[in-house]
Short mmCIF file of the C-alpha atoms (twelve columns), coordinates in Angstrom:
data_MODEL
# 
_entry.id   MODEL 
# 
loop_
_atom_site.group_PDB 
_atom_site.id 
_atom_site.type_symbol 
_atom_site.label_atom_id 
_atom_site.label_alt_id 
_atom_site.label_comp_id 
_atom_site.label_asym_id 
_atom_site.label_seq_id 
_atom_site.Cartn_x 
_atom_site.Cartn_y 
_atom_site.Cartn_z 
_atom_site.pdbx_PDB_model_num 
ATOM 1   C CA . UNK A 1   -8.074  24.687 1.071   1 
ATOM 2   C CA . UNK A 2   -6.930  21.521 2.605   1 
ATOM 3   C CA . UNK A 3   -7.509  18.139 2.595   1 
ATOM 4   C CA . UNK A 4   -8.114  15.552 5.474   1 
ATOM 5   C CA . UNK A 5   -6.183  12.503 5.159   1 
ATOM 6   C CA . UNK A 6   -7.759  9.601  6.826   1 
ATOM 7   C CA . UNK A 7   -9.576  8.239  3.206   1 
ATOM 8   C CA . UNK A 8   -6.477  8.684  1.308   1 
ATOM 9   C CA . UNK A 9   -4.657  7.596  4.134   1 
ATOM 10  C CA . UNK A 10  -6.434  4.112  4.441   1 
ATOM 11  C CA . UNK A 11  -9.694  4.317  3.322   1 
ATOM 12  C CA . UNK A 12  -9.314  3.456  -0.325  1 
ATOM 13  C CA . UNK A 13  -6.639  0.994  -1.020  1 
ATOM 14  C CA . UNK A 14  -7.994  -0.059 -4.378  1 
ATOM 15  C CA . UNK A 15  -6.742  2.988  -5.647  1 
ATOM 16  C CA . UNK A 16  -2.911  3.088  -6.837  1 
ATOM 17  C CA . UNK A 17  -0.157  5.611  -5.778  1 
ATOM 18  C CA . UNK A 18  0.343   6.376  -9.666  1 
ATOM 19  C CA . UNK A 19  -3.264  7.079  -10.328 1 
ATOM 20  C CA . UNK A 20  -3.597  9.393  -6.993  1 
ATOM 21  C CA . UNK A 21  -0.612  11.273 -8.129  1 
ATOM 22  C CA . UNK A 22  -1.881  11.957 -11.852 1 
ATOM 23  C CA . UNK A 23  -5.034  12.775 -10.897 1 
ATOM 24  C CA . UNK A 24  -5.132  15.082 -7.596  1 
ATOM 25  C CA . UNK A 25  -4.138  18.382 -8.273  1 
ATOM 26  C CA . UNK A 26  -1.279  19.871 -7.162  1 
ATOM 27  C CA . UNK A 27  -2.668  23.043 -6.033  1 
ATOM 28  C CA . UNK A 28  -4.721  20.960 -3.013  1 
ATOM 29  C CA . UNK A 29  -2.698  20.268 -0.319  1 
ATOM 30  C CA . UNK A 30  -3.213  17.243 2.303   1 
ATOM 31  C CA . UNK A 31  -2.686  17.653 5.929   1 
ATOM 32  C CA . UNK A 32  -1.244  15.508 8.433   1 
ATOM 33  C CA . UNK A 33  0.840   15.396 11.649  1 
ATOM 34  C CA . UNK A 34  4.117   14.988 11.071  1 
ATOM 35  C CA . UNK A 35  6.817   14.658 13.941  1 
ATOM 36  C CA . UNK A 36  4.324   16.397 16.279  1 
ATOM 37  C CA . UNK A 37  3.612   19.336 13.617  1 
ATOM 38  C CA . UNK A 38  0.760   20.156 11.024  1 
ATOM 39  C CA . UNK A 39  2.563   19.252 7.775   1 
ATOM 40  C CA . UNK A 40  0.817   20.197 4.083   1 
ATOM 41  C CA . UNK A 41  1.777   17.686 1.380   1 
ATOM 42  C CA . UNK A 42  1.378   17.293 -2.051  1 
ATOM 43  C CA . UNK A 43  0.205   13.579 -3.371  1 
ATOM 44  C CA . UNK A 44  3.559   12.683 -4.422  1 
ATOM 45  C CA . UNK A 45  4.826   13.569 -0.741  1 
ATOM 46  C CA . UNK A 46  1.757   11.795 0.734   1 
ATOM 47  C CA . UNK A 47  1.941   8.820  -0.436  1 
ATOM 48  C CA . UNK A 48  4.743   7.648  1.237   1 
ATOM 49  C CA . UNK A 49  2.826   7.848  4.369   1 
ATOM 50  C CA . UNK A 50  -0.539  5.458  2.626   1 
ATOM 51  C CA . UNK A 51  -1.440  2.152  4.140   1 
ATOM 52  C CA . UNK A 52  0.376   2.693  7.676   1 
ATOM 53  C CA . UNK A 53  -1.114  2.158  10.672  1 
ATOM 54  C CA . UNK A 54  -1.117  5.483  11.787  1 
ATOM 55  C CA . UNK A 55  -3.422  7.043  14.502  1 
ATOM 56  C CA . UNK A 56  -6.140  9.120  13.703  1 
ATOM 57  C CA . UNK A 57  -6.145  12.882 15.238  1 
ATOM 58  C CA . UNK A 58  -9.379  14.467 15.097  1 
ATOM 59  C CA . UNK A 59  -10.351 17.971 16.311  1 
ATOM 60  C CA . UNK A 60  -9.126  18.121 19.899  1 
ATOM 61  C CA . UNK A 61  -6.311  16.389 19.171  1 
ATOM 62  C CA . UNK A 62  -4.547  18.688 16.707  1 
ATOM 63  C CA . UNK A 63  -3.516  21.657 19.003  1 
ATOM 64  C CA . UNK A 64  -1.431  19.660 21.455  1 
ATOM 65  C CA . UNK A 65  0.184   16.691 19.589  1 
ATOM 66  C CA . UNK A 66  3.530   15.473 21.518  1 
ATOM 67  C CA . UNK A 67  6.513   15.315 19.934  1 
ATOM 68  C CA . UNK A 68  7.635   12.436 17.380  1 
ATOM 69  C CA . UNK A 69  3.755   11.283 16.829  1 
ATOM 70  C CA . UNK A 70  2.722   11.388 12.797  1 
ATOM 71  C CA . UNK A 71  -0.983  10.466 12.280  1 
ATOM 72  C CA . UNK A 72  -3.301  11.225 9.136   1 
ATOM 73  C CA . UNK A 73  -6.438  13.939 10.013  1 
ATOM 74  C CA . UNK A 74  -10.020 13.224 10.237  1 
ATOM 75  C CA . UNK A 75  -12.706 15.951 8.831   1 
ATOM 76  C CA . UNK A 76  -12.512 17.742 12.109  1 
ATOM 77  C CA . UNK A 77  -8.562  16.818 12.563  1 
ATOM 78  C CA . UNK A 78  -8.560  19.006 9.317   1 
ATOM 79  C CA . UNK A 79  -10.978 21.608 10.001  1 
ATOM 80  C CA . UNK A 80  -8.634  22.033 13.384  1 
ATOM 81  C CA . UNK A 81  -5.674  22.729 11.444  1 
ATOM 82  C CA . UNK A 82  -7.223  24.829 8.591   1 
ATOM 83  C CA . UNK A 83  -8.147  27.002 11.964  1 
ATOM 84  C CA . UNK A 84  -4.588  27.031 13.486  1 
ATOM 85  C CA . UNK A 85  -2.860  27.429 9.821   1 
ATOM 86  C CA . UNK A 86  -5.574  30.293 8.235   1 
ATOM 87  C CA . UNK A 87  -7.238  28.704 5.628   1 
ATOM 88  C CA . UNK A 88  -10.873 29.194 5.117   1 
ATOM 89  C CA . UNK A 89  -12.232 25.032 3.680   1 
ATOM 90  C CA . UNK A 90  -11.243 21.714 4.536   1 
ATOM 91  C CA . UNK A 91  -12.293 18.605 1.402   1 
ATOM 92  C CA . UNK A 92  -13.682 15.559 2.566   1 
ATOM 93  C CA . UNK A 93  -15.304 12.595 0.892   1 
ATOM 94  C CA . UNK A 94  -17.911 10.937 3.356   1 
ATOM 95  C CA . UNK A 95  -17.552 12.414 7.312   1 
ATOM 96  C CA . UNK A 96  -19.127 10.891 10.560  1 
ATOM 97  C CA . UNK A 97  -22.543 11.257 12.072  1 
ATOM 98  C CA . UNK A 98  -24.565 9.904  14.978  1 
ATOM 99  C CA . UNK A 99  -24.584 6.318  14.480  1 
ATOM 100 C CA . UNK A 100 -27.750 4.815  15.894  1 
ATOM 101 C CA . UNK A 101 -26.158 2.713  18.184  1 
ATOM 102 C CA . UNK A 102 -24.181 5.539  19.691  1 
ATOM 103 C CA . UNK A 103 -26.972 8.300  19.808  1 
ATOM 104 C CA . UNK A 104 -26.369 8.674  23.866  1 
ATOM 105 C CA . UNK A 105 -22.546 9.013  23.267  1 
ATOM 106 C CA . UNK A 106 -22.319 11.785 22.454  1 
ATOM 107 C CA . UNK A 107 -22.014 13.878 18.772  1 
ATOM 108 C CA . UNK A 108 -19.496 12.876 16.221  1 
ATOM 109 C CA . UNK A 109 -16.910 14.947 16.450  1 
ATOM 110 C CA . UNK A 110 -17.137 15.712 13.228  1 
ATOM 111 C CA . UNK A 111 -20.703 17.338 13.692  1 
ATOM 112 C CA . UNK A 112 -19.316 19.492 16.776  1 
ATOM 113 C CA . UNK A 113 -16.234 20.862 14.670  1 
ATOM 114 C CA . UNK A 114 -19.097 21.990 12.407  1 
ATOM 115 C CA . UNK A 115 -20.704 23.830 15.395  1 
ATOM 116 C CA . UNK A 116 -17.363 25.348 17.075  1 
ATOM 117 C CA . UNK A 117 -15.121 26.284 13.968  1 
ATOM 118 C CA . UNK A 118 -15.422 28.645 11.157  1 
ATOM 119 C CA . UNK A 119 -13.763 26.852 8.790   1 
ATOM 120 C CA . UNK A 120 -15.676 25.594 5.929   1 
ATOM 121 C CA . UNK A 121 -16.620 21.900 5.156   1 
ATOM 122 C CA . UNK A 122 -16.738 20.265 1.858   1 
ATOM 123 C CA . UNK A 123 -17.698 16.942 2.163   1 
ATOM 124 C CA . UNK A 124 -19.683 14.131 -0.001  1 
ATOM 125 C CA . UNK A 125 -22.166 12.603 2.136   1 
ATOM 126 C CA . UNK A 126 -22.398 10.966 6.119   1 
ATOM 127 C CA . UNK A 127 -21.447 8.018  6.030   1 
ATOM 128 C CA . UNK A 128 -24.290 4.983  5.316   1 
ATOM 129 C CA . UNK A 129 -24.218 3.349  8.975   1 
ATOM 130 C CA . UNK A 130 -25.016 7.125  9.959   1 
ATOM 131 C CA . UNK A 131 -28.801 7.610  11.349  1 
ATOM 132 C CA . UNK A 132 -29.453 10.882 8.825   1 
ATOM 133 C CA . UNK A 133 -32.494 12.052 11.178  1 
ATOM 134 C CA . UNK A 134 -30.256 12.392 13.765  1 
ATOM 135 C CA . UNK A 135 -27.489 13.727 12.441  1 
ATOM 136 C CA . UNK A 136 -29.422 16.686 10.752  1 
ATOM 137 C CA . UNK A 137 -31.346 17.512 13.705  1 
ATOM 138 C CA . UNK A 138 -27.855 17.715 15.848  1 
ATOM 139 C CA . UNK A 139 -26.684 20.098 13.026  1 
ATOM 140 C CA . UNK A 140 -30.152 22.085 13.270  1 
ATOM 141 C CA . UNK A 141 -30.051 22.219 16.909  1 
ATOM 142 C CA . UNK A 142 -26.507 23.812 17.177  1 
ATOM 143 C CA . UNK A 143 -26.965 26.345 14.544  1 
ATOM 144 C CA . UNK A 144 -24.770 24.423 12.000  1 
ATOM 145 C CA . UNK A 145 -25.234 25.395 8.493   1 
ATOM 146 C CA . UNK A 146 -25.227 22.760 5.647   1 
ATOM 147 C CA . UNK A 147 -26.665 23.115 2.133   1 
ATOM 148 C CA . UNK A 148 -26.424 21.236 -0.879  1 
ATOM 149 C CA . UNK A 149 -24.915 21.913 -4.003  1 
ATOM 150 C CA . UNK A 150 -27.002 19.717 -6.231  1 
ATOM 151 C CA . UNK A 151 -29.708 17.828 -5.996  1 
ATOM 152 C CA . UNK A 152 -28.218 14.807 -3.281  1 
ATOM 153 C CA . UNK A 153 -29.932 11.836 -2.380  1 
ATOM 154 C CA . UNK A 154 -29.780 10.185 1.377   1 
ATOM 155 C CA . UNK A 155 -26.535 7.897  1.557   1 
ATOM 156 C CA . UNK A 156 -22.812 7.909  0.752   1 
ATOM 157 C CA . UNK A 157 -21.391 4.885  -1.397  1 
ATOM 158 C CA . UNK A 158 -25.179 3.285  -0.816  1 
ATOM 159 C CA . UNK A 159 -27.905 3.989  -2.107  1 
ATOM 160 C CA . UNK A 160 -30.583 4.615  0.768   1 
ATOM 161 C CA . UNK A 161 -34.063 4.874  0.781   1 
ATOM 162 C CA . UNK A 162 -35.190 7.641  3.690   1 
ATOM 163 C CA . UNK A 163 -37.160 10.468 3.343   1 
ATOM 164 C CA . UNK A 164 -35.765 13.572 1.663   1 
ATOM 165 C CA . UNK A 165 -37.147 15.926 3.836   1 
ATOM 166 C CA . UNK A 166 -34.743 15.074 6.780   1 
ATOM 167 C CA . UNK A 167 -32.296 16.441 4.480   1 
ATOM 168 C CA . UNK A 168 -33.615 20.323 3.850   1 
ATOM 169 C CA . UNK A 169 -30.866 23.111 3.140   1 
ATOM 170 C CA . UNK A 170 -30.680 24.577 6.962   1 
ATOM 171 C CA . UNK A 171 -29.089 28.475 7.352   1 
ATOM 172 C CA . UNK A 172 -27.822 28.782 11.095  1 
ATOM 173 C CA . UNK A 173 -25.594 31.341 12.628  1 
ATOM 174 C CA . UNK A 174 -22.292 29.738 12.979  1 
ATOM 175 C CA . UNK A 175 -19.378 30.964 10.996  1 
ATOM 176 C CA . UNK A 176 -18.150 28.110 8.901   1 
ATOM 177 C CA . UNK A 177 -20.584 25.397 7.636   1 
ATOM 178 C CA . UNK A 178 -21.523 21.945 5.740   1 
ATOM 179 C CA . UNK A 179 -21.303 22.141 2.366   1 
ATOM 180 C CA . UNK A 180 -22.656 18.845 0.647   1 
ATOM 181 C CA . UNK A 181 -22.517 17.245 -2.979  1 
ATOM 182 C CA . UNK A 182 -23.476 13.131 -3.434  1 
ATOM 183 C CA . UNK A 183 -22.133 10.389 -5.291  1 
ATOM 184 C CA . UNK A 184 -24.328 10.162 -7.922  1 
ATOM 185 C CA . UNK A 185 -27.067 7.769  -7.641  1 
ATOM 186 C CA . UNK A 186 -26.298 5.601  -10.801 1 
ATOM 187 C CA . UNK A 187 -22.909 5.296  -9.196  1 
ATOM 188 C CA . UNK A 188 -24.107 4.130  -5.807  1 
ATOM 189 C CA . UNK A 189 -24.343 0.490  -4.777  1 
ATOM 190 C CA . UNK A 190 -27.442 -1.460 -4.181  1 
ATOM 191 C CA . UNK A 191 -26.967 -3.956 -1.626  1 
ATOM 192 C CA . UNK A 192 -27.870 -3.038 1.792   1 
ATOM 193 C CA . UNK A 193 -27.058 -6.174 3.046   1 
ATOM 194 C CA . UNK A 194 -23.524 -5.577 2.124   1 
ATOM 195 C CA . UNK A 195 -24.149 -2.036 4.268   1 
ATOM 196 C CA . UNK A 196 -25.431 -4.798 6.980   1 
ATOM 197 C CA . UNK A 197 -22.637 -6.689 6.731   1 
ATOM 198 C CA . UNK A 198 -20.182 -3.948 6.175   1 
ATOM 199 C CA . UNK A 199 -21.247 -1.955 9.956   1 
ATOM 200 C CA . UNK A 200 -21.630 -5.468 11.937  1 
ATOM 201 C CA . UNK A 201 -18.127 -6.400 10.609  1 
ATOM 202 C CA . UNK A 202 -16.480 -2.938 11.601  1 
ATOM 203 C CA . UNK A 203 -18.451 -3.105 15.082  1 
ATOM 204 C CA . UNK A 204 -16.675 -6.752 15.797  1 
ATOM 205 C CA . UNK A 205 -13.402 -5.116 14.414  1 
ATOM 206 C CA . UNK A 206 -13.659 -1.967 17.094  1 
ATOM 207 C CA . UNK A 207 -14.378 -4.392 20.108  1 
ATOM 208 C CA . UNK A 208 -10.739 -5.970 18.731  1 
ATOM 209 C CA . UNK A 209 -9.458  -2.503 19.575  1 
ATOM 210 C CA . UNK A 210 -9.637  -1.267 15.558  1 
ATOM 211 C CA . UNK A 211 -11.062 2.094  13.967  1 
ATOM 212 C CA . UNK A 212 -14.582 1.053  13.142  1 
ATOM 213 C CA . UNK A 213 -14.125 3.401  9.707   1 
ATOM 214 C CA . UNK A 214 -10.648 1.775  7.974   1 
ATOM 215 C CA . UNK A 215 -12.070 -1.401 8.958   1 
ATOM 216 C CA . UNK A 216 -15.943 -0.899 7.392   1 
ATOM 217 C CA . UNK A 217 -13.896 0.455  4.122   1 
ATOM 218 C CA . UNK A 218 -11.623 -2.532 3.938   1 
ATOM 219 C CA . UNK A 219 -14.728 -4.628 3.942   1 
ATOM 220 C CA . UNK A 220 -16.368 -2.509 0.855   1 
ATOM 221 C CA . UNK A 221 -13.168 -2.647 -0.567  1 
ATOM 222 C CA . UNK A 222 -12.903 -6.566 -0.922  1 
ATOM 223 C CA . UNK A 223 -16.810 -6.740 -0.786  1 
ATOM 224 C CA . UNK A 224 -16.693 -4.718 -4.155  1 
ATOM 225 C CA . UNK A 225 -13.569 -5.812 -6.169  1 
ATOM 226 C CA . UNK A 226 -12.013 -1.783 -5.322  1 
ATOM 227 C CA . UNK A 227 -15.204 -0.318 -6.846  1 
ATOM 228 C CA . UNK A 228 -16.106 1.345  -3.297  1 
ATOM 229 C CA . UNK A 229 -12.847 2.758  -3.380  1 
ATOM 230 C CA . UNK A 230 -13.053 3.467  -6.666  1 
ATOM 231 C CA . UNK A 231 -16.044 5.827  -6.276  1 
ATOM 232 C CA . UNK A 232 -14.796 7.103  -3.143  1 
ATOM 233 C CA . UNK A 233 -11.580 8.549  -4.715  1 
ATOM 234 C CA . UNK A 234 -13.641 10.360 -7.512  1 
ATOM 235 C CA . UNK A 235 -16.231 12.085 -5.007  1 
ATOM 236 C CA . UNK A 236 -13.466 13.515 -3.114  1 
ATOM 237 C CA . UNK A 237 -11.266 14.271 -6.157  1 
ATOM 238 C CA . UNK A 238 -14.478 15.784 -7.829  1 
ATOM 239 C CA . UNK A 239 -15.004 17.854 -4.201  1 
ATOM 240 C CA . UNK A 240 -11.541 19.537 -5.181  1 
ATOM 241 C CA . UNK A 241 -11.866 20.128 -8.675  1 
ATOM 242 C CA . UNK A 242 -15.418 21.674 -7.431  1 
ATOM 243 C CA . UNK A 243 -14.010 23.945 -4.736  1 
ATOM 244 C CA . UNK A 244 -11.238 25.259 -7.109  1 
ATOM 245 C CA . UNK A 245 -13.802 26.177 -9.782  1 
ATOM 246 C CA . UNK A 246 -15.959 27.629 -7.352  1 
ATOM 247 C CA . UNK A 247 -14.674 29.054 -4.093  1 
ATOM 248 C CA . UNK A 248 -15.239 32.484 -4.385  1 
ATOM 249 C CA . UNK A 249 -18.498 32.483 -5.117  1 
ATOM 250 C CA . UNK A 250 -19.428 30.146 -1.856  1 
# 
């Protein structure tokens, strides 16, 4: 397995260097472009890379990066290079969806890596800005698997309220698939209006020419006192420690 590296990367800066290094294990690498190549790095090696403002390379941009360009991987950056390198799951924490306000945009890229690639997903949730209706039906209506793992509720670092039948375990004929586990709901945070206040603050920070998702996360970050980082780090850490334990039997 593999890990994408745009949460590390800048998602969750409440989380120290030290504590990423004692905790991740060392037997789950992290992938990002280096020098125009896909590099695998231990935490200790990645962490020199944390907080810059690196691009983000996502699935189409993997297999042709020019020369001298470093940039951390999305879910599908990762799922590109688990394809190119051999290896059969990519870990994520929360991955992108069809956000309402973009439903005639096009799909995520996240959701079409999940239709086109046979590498496996691992992730924690969509994220909460994600319409889930949506995003399930695109996965439905390209063949996509996804199940869950445990019993999951609606939401990422939130805690929504939607209807848990827009969520039903879905076998389709693709390859690869979705593989889902939640933050647990004690864990979650309340507030929706922080959620409000999170998406209209990364929607003014994209029109400034900034990725919506960094910026939305810095917001929970400071919104939060580092607890959204804080769970964010131990839902993909516990997506690891999950896939280690449990890989061959998936």
């Amino acid at each position: 397995m593999i890990t994408e590296t745009c949460l590390i990367g800048h998602g969750i800066p409440s989380v120290s260097n030290d504590e990423l290094i004692e905790r991740w294990p060392l037997s789950v690498p992290l992938a990002m472009i280096l020098d125009g190549k896909i590099e695998l790095l231990n935490m200790k090696e990645f962490v020199l890379f944390r907080g810059r403002a690196l691009p983000r390379y996502d699935y189409f941009k993997v297999e042709n990066v020019p020369s001298g360009v470093s940039a951390y991987l999305t879910a599908s950056g990762a799922m590109k290079a688990a394809e190119l390198l051999g290896v059969p799951w990519v870990v994520s924490g929360g991955i992108g969806g069809i956000r309402p306000e973009l439903q005639r945009n096009g799909v995520c890229l996240d959701v079409y890596a999940l239709a086109h690639s046979p590498v496996k997903l691992m992730a924690t949730a969509f994220k909460d800005m994600m319409d889930y209706e949506a995003t399930f039906a695109a996965l439905r209506g390209q063949g996509s698997n996804y199940r869950f793992l445990e019993h999951s509720a609606p939401g990422y670092i939130f805690k929504l309220e939607l209807q848990a039948s827009v969520m039903n375990d879905f076998a389709g004929d693709c390859e690869g698939g979705l593989y889902l586990r939640g933050i647990p709901e004690d864990k979650r945070i309340e507030d929706l209006e922080l959620l409000t206040h999170g998406v209209a603050y990364g929607i003014k920070a994209q029109s400034a020419g900034q990725p919506f998702h960094p910026a939305v996360n810095g917001f929970f970050d400071r919104e939060t006192n580092g607890y959204s980082s804080r769970i964010q780090f131990d839902a993909i850490l516990s997506n690891a420690e999950y896939l280690l334990r449990n890989h061959s039997s998936l």
